[in-house]
N, C-alpha and C positions, 0 to 999 in steps of 0.2 A: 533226398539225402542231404544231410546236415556239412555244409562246404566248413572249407578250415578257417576261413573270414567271418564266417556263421559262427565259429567257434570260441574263436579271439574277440567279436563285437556282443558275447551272452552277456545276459546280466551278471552272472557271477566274476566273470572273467574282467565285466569292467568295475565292476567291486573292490574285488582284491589289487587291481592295478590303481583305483581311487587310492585304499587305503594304504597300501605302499609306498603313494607320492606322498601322502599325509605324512606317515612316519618319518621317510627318508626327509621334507624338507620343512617339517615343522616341529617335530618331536610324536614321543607315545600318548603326550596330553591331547595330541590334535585328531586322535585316533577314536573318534568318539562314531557313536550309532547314525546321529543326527550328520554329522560333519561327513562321513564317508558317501551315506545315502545323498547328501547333497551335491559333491564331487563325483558319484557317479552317475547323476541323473536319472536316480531310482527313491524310491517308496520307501521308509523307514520299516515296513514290514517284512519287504522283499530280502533286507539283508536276516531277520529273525528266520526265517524261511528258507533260505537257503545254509545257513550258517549256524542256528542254530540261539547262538549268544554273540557277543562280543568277545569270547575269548575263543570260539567259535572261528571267529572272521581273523583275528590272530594268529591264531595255528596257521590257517586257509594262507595268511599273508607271507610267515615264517615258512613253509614249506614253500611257496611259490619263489621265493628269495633264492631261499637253497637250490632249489632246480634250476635256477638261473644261473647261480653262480657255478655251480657242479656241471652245466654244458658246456660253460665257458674254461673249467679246468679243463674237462676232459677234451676238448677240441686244441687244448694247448700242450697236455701231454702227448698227445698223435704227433705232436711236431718239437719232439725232444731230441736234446745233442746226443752227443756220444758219452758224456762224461755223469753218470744217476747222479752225484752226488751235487754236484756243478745246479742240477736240473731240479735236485731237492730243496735247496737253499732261492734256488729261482721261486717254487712255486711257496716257499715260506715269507718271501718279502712281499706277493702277490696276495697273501691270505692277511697278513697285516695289512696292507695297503686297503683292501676289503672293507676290513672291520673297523679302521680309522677313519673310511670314508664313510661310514653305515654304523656309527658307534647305540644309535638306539633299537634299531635291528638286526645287531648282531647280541646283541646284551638279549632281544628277545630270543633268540635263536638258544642261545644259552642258558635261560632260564629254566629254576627247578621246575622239576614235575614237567616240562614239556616231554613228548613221547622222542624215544631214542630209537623207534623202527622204522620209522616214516621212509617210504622210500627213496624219497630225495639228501636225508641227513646220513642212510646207509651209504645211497653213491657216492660219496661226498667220503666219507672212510674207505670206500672201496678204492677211490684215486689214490688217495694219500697210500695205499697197503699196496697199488702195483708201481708205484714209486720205490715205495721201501723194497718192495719183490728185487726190482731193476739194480739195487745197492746190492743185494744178499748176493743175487745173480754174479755179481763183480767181484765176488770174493770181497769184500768190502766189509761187511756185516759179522759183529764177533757177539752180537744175541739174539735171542729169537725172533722171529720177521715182527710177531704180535707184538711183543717188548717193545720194540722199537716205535711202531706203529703209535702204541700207548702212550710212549714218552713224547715222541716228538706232537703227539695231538694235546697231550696234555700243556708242555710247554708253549706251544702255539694259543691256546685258547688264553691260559694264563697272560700271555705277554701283552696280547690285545685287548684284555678285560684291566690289566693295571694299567696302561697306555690310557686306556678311553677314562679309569679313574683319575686320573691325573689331569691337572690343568696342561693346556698347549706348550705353555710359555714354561713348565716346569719338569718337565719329559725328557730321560734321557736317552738320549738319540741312539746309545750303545746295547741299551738296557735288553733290545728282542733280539739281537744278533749274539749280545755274550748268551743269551739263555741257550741260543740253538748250539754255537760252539759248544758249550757245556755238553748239552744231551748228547754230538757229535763225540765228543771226544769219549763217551762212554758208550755209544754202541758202535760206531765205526772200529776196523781194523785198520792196517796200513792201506798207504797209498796205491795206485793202479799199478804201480812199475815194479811194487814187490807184492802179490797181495799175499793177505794172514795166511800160512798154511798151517795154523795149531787145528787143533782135532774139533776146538767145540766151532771155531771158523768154518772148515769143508763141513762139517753137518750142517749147518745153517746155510750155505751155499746148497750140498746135496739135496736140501728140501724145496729150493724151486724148483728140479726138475723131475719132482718126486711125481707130480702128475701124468709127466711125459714117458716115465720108461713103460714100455712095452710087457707084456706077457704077464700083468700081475694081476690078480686079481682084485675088486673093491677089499676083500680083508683082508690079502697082504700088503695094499698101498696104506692100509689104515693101522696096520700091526707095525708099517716101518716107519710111518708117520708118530706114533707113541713111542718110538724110540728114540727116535731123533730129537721127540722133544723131550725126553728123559737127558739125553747126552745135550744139549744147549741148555736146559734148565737150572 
């Protein structure tokens, strides 16, 4: 039986942790077939082999990142305040901090044509969506969980792809905070001490707990789900 130190010391395993150092401390040019094989203390065919190409070993690298980072969210949401919104803005200054420390692997990570099913890039939206769930839950949320979901990922990727385009010394420091306020200010409702009681608010609250009610069946939880998104849409 193959131990989990057998698992972490494969060749592949020390490949992609090669080429990861490469990228993370010298750039995507240092990300080469020769140079990784040489940092892992493997055979220039072994990575063709297991990998396939070099955009092969990429991917390989690019999802390995993601799963690293996406244990690391998810071990931080398990250990969230009281306050979602408080706790959304934490893990938005956490996802910058990320992609400003990691600007040439996180540009790969966002690169066209990479695949958008990978199971590590999905975990990675599933966090952020029971984030957003935790807002809707609070009465908090005046559009659909997904909407929200869309804007605040879209604004997030945006913020730290013109960050990382920008010179250090030319960056302005307000530039990802006024973005999220912005997104904020158009899907959030009122504060926790009044929350939004308009019509398209409690339907957008009523649908986290659309899984929980009892006695419905899969097509009437799906029938009240297509309404719900009719009335928030």
């Amino acid at each position: 039986m193959t131990s989990g130190a057998d698992l972490q010391d494969s060749p592949r395993a020390r490949i992609v942790e090669a080429a990861a150092r490469l990228l993370r401390e010298q750039g995507a040019g240092a990300v080469t077939t020769r140079g990784v094989a040489q940092e892992a203390g493997v055979q220039a065919p072994t990575i063709y082999r297991l990998f396939g190409d070099k955009d092969g070993l990429l991917e390989a690298v690019a999802e390995h990142a993601m799963a690293t980072y996406v244990a690391t969210k998810t071990e931080q949401s398990a250990a969230e305040g009281d306050d979602p919104v408080a706790d959304l803005r934490t893990a938005w200054r956490q996802h910058l901090d990320f992609g400003l420390a990691n600007p040439d692997l996180y540009t790969l990570l966002l690169a066209p044509g990479r695949r958008r099913d990978s199971p590590a890039t999905e975990a990675g939206i599933a966090v952020l969506r029971s984030r957003v769930r935790r807002v809707a839950a609070a009465g908090r949320l005046r559009v659909p969980e997904e909407r929200a979901v869309l804007m605040i990922h879209a604004a997030g990727s945006g913020a730290v792809l013109t960050l990382i385009g920008t010179p250090p010394d030319e960056r302005d420091p307000g530039l990802a905070d006024g973005l999220l306020d912005a997104v904020l200010d158009r899907v959030l409702s009122s504060g926790p001490a009044a929350p939004d009681t308009s019509p398209t608010a409690v339907a957008v609250t009523f649908g986290t707990v659309l899984d929980d009610l009892p006695g419905l069946s899969a097509a009437e939880r799906a029938l009240m789900a297509e309404w719900l998104a009719r009335a928030t849409g």
